[in-house]
C-alpha positions, 0 to 999 in steps of 0.5 A: 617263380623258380630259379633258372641259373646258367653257365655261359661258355665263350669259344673261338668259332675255329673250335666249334667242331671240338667243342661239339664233339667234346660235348658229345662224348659226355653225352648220354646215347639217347634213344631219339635219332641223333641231330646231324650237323653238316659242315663242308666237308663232313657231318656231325652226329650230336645225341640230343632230343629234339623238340620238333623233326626240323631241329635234328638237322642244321647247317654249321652256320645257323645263326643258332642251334637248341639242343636238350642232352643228358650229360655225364658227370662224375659223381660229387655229394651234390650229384649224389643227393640230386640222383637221390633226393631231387634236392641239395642240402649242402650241410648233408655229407652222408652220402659217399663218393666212390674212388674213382667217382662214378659217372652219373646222367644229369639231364635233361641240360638245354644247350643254346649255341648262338654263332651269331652274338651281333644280331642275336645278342648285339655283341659288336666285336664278337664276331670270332666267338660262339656262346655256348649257353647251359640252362636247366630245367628249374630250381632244382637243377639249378641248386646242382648247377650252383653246387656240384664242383663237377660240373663246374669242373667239367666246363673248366676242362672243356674252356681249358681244352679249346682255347675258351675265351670267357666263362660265366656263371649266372645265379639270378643275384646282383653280380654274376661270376666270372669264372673264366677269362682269356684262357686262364682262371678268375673269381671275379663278380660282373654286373651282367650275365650278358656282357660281352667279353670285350666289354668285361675287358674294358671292365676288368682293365679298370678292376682291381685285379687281386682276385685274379686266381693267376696272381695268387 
């Protein structure tokens, strides 16, 4: 079987409407028509390629939405070897970052955003936050989920931009990493990618706190 590694990014749901456009703005223009979400008072147009006529159209507050986008980021050595080769040699630095770095398209990412984290996750206490979930296409794309600094840069940015409450990245090993936590920076291993924050609170409340970026 192959890998299917996974960045979990947590928002306040006050953000959804930022987040999505910030998303959007990285996004490749797609040739499909684009999934158009309506709120309220307006509606939102996402490049995304649909898998069926029902997805390019939601209402704000689905319990959930699936999105498949290609995604700009700028060129590290394991972008550049994933465009090149299809493949990461982390040992493998002969191809060159150009200053500034070049955007290049990774895709096809799946985006599940689950706004109902009670009923689809179980998550009691979360009912303020969105879960925006990243998922890749298989082993390759998952080896540049784990290496690429760019991308990793790119979700820290978007965290960092709307008060994101909790950043996760799953690798399918016996911990998973806690990148990001109550608005600032962390290293820190967690059990399960599945946890809620409130949960990881109380977790990391009865933690050793040396590894916490800030206390560096």
């Amino acid at each position: 079987m192959g890998c299917d590694f996974m960045y979990f990014l947590y928002f306040p749901r006050k953000t959804m409407w930022d987040v999505l456009i910030a998303l959007s703005e990285i996004a490749e223009p797609s040739r499909h028509p684009d999934v158009k979400i309506h709120f309220p008072d307006r509606d939102l147009l996402i490049p995304n390629i649909a898998s069926s006529p029902a997805e390019y159209e939601w209402p704000h507050d689905a319990e959930s939405f699936w999105f498949s986008s290609v995604y700009q980021f700028d060129a590290d050595n394991a972008i550049l070897q994933y465009q090149q080769n299809g493949w990461i040699d982390i040992n493998d630095h002969t191809l060159q970052v150009t200053n500034p770095p070049e955007k290049i398209g990774i895709g096809y990412i799946y985006l599940h955003i689950c706004t109902d984290l009670q009923k689809e996750l179980g998550h009691k206490k979360s009912a303020d936050l969105v879960l925006y979930r990243f998922f890749t296409t298989g082993t390759r794309m998952s080896l540049l989920f784990q290496y690429s600094s760019s991308i990793r840069k790119a979700f820290v940015n978007l965290l960092q931009g709307f008060q994101g409450e909790c950043g996760i990245f799953f690798n399918e090993s016996d911990f998973t990493e806690l990148f990001w936590f109550k608005c600032k920076p962390y290293y820190q291993n967690i059990p399960d990618a599945w946890m809620p924050p409130d949960e990881i609170q109380n977790l990391l409340a009865g933690a050793d706190h040396s590894n916490h970026w800030g206390d560096r």
